[in-house]
C-alpha positions as CSV (number, residue, x, y, z in Angstrom):
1,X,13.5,10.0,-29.3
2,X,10.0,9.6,-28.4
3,X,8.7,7.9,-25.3
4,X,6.3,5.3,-24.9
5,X,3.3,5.4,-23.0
6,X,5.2,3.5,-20.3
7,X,8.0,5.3,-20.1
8,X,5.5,8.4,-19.5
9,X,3.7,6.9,-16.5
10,X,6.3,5.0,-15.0
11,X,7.8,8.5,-13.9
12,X,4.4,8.6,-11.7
13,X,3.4,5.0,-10.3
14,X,1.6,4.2,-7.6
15,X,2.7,0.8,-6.2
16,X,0.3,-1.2,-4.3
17,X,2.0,-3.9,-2.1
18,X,-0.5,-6.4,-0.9
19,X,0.0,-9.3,1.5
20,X,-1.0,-11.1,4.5
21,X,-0.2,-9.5,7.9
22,X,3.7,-10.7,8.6
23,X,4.2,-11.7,4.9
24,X,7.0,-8.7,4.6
25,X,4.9,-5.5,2.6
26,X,6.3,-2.9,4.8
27,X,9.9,-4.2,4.0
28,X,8.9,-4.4,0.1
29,X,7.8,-0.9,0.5
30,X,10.8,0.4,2.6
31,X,13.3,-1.7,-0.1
32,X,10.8,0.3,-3.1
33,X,11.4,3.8,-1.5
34,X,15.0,3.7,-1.2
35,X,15.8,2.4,-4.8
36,X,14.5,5.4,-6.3
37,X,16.2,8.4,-7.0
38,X,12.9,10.4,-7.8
39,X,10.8,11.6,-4.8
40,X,8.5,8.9,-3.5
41,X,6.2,8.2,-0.2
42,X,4.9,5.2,1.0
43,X,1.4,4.5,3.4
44,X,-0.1,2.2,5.0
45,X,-3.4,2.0,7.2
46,X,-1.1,0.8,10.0
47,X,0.2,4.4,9.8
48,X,-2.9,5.7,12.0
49,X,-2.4,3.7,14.6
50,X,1.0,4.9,15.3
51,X,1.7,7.3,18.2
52,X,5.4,8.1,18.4
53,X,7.3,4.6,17.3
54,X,4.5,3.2,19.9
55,X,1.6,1.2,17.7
56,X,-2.1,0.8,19.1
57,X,-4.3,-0.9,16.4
58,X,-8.0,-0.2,17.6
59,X,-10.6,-2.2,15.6
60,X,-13.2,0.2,15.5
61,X,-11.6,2.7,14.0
62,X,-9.7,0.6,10.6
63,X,-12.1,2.8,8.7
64,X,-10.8,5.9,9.3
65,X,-7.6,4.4,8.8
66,X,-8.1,3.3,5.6
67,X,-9.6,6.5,4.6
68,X,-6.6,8.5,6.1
69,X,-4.4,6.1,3.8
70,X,-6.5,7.4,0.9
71,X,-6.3,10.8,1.7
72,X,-2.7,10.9,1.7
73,X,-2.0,9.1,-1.4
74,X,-4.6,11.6,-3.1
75,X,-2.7,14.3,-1.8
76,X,0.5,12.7,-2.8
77,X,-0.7,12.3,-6.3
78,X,-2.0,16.3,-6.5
79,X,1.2,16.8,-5.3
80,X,3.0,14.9,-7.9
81,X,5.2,13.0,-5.9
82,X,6.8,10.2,-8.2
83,X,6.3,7.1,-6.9
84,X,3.5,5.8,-4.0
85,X,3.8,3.1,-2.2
86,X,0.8,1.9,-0.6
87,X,1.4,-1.3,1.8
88,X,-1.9,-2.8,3.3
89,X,-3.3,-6.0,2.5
90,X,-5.7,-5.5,0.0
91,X,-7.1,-9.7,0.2
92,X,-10.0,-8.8,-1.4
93,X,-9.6,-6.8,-5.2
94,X,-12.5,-4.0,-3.8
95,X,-10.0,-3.4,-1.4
96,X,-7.9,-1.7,-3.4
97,X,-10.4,-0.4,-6.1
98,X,-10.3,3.4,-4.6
99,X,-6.6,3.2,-5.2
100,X,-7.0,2.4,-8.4
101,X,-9.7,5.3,-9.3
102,X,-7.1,7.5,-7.5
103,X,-3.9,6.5,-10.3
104,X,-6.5,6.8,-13.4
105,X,-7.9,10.0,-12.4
106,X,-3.9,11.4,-11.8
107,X,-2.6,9.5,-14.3
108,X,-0.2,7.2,-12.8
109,X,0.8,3.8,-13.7
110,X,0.3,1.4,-11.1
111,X,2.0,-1.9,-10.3
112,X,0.8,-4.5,-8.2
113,X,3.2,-6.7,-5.9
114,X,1.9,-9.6,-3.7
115,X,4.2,-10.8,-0.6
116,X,4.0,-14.6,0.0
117,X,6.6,-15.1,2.9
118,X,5.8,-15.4,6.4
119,X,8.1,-13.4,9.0
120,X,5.4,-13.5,11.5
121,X,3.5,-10.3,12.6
122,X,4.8,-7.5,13.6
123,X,2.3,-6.5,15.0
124,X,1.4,-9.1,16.8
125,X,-2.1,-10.0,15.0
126,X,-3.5,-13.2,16.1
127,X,-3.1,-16.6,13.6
128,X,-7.0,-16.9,13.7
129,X,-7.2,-13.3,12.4
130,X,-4.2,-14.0,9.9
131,X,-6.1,-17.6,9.8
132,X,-9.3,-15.5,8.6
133,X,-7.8,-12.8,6.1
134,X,-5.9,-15.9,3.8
135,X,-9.6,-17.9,3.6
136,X,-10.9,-14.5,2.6
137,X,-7.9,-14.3,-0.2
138,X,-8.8,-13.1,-3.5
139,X,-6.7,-13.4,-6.7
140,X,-5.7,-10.5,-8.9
């Protein structure tokens, strides 16, 4: 039997989880990496700032995290892991636009999930900031 397009790139997607801080990405993405039997990773830009299990965010340096966060999903891709998960908040669509260059280039299919809840922050980011990210909010 012949397979579709779809059922081609589904067996490399790249899943981007977007969401305000505390809305519950890094449990989507922990939930997405254990359903699948395939080999998948997930990243995040919160990823850099971990030391140990200890987290310090520094503000100067969310650049370089983000870029780290592409790095490693490029990496991923050339080495043809499955299924990425990349959990960050993407508010605004140019946000996530280096992502998207990275699945077309590699040819993955991508998905795009959006978390709504509020569990409150993890990591302890300020309501102003969180205040700040949802006026900034851009539809899909």
């Amino acid at each position: 039997m012949k397979r579709t397009l779809w059922e081609e790139k589904i067996k490399r997607t790249l899943w981007i989880v977007r969401g305000l801080s505390g809305s519950g990405k890094t449990t989507v993405a922990n939930i997405l990496g254990n359903g699948f039997e395939a080999s998948n990773l997930a990243f995040s830009a919160d990823d850099y700032f971990y030391s140990g299990r200890e987290y310090k965010f520094d503000r100067t340096k969310l650049g370089e995290a983000h870029k780290s966060c592409q790095n490693e999903v490029a990496s991923a891709m050339q080495s043809g892991v499955c299924h990425i998960i990349v959990h960050n908040t993407f508010s605004q669509r140019w946000e996530f636009k280096p992502y998207k260059e990275l699945a077309e280039a590699n040819d993955y299919g991508i998905f795009i999930l959006e978390c709504q809840n509020d569990f409150g922050s993890e990591h302890d980011v300020p309501r102003e900031t969180i205040t700040r990210m949802r006026d900034r909010w851009e539809d899909i």
